[in-house]
C-alpha positions, 0 to 999 in steps of 0.5 A: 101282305098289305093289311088294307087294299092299296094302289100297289096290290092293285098293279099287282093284281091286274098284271097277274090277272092278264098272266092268269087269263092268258094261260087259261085263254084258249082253255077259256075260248074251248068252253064258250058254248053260251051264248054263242058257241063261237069259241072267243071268250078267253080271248075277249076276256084277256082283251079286255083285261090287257086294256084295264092293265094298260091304262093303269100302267100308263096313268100316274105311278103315284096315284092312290086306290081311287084312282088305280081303280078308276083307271082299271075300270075305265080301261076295260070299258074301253077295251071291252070284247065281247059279252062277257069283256063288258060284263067284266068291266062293268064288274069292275066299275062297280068294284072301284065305285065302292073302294074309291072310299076305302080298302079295308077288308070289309070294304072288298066285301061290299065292293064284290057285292056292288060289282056283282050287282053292276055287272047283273044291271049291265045285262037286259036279261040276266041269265043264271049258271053264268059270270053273273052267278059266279060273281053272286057268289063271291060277293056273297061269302066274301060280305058274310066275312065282314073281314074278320079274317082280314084282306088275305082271308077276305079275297081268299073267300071269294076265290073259293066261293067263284070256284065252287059256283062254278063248278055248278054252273052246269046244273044251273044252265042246260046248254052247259050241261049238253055240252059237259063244260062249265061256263066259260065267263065264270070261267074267266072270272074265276082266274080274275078273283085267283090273282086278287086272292094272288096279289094280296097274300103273295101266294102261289094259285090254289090249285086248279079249276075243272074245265069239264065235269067227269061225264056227260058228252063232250065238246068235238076234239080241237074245238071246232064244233064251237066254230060255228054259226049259232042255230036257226032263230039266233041273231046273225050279227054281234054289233059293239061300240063305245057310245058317248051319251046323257045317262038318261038316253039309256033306258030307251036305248036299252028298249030299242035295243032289247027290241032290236035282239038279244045278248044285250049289255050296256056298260059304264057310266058318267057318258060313256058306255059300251053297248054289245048286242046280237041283232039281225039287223046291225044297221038298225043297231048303230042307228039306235046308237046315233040316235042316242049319242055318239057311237064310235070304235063300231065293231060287227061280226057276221057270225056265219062267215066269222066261222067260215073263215075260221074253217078255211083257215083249218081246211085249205092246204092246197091254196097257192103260196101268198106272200109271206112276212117274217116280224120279229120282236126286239129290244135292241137297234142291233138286233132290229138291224141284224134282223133286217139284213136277214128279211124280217119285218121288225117291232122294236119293242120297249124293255120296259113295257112288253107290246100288247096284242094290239101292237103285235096285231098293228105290226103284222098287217103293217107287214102287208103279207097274208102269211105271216111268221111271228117270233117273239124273242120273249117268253112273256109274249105269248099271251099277247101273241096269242090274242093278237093272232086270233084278231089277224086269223078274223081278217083273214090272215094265215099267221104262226106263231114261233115261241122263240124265248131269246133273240138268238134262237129268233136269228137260228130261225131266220137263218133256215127262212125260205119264202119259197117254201110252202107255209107249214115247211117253212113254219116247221123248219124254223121251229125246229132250227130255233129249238136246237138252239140253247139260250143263256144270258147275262144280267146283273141282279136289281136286289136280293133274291132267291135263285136256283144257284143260291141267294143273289145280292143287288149289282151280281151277275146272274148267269142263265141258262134255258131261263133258269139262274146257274151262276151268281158272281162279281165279274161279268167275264168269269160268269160268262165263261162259266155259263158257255162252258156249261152249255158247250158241255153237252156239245155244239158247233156254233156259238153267237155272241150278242152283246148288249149296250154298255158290254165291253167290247172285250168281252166277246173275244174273251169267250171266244178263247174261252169256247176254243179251249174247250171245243177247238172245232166251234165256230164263234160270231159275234153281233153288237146287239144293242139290248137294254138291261141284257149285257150278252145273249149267248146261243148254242146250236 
């Protein structure tokens, strides 16, 4: 536990922070009532946050806690979605103002206080039961420490004081009340300050937050009544771009704007900005923009024919058969080769750097098909798929995602493909192919660690089954043996072997004896995977 505020903690912090909105993302878009009940603000926050947390991953790896935080905020500028992803990152401007200087525990203190005041200067007409009142009171309990209790106790405090905010955000705004949720924003926000409170303590998430109050109405099961255009008198489009301009072009921007509509937030600072606002108008919206600067990455949103799209998607079953595309994410060349043969569309990923949404999002229009079938191989892409989904779906294209954990159950899935097929048999069939098939994979150990079959030491072989360590040993063959024994024992007719770059070449023959021993009747195959970091991959169906 660090006693100060460093570069390191603040990694930490922004990739648990990406893992938190991920998991609460569409729990997040099911409370979006305000102030457009459009159902998208889990998905604009963790949009956002990806975005802070891809500019500090690819900025220097030595930098200090200026700069970590510098490049988180400028990141989310960036990549801002929506209202409350500006909101957020001007938070987050306003957060590394103040730690640029330091990051003592009294500093966090006064850093939340700069970034709920940014975050309020951002928005034209600040509106109280939102993010800017759960970030309000975090600031305030956290200040009141004046970090006697440290930074672990510091973080902590604010993450308390978010939670219990929020909770009364329904008392403090009556649309929330009407509809028996809390703010989705404060929502997000909440998430963000638990993984702070997460990276500086090293513990696990303090419990979890109420999504709804124990009574009152409720929003319509599935969500959809949060997928429609906002009543008569609202603004009937989003407008959002980045704007390059002199600080003091702003005050009248901000006038002409706030004229123009509402919803209106400007973020950032030192020249770039980014502008979000609800107008009827969106031509008359950039023009401001042109007027004061340069405007570019322009975004509108007709929010009428956003929600009708949306219920096309939902109601339209009997639409002809489109033309349909497989991609499939990998890391290896034999893989992404394997996958070809099979008709897929391939994204050969980094094993080091997962893709974020927006490069799931770029490889499945690359696919040029209306349906697409998404496998990703890769548990830790679900978040990312997720948001990656939702953008393609705005554009009109019908997508699944199939949350294949491994390679091997991607290839069972391909394996019952038939574009012939209608979508959802398709989608279902291979769903189904790929949970018959088990998964375990061999890695060897980067340090000491704790695992289910005991502590492991750096350089041993870990065995996996279904993602859960079951064997730790020296020799690569006998830790293999001893996992595909283990699986064939609750049956199976076929075994594949992917073996990874660097894997001997023997390997594959020495547990194909090995399965025939056991089951005469199984069938082996064996792929040359070409894999990073993963000597084999085993599959059992």
């Amino acid at each position: 536990m660090p006693a100060t505020l460093d570069a390191t903690t603040v990694r930490t912090w922004s990739r648990l922070a990406l893992t938190a909105l991920g998991q609460a993302r569409e729990e997040i878009d099911a409370l979006n009532v305000y102030p457009v009940p459009d159902g998208d603000t889990g998905t604009n926050l963790y949009l956002t946050v990806e975005s802070a947390a891809e500019a500090l991953e690819h900025g220097p790896a030595d930098g200090g806690l200026a700069e970590a935080t510098a490049l988180l905020a400028r990141g989310a500028l960036i990549g801002a979605q929506g209202n409350s992803g500006v909101i957020l990152a001007q938070w987050l401007r306003g957060l590394a103002e103040v730690l640029a200087h330091g990051g003592e525990p009294a500093d966090l203190g006064r850093a939340l206080r700069r970034a709920a005041d940014s975050a309020y200067q951002a928005v034209a007409e600040p509106v109280e039961g939102t993010l800017l009142t759960v970030a309000a009171a975090a600031a305030e309990a956290a200040q009141g420490q004046d970090g006697r209790d440290g930074l672990t106790g510091t973080a902590a405090t604010a993450y308390r004081a978010a939670r219990e905010a929020l909770l009364r955000t329904p008392g403090q705004l009556a649309v929330l009340a009407e509809a028996g949720v809390v703010d989705a924003g404060g929502r997000g926000l909440v998430a963000v300050l638990g993984a702070l409170a997460d990276a500086v303590a090293g513990k696990t998430p303090m419990g979890p937050v109420a999504l709804r109050r124990d009574h009152g109405p409720r929003p319509a099961a599935g969500c959809e009544g949060h997928q429609r255009p906002p009543g008569p008198g609202h603004p009937a489009f989003e407008v959002i771009y980045l704007l390059d301009a002199p600080d003091e072009v702003l005050p009248g921007l901000r006038r002409e704007l706030g004229a123009l509509g509402d919803s209106l937030v400007v973020g950032g600072g030192d020249g770039l900005w980014n502008v979000h606002v609800h107008v009827d108008d969106a031509g008359a919206a950039v023009e401001a923009g042109v007027r004061a600067g340069r405007p570019y990455q322009i975004r509108i949103t007709h929010f009428a024919e956003a929600a009708a799209r949306a219920g096309t998607d939902r109601s339209d079953r009997s639409a002809p058969v489109a033309a349909r595309a497989v991609l499939s994410v990998v890391t290896g060349p034999g893989l992404a080769e394997l996958c070809e043969e099979a008709g897929a569309h391939v994204l050969l990923a980094d094993p080091d750097r997962p893709p974020a949404s927006a490069e799931l999002a770029a490889a499945a229009r690359r696919c040029g098909a209306r349906e697409v079938v998404l496998l990703l191989n890769d548990p830790e892409l679900r978040a990312a798929a997720g948001a990656a989904a939702d953008q393609l779906r705005e554009e009109g294209v019908r997508i699944a995602v199939l949350p294949t954990r491994s390679p091997v159950q991607g290839l069972a899935a391909l394996a019952v493909h038939e574009p012939g097929r209608r979508f959802d048999e398709d989608v279902v069939a291979m769903t189904s192919a790929a949970g018959a098939t088990r998964y375990a994979e061999l890695v060897v150990a980067e340090g000491e660690s704790w695992t289910m079959a005991g502590v492991c030491q750096a350089g041993d072989v870990l065995g996996l089954i279904d993602g859960d360590v079951v064997a730790i040993g020296a020799d690569l063959a006998e830790v293999g043996e001893e996992v595909l024994g283990r699986m064939l024992a609750a049956g199976g007719e076929l075994v594949t072997l992917v073996l990874g770059e660097g894997a001997p070449p023997w390997l594959a023959e020495r547990l194909d004896a090995h399965a025939r021993r056991q089951r005469p009747e199984v069938d082996t195959v064996r792929y040359d995977g070409g894999q990073q970091a993963v000597p084999l991959l085993i599959g059992v169906e």
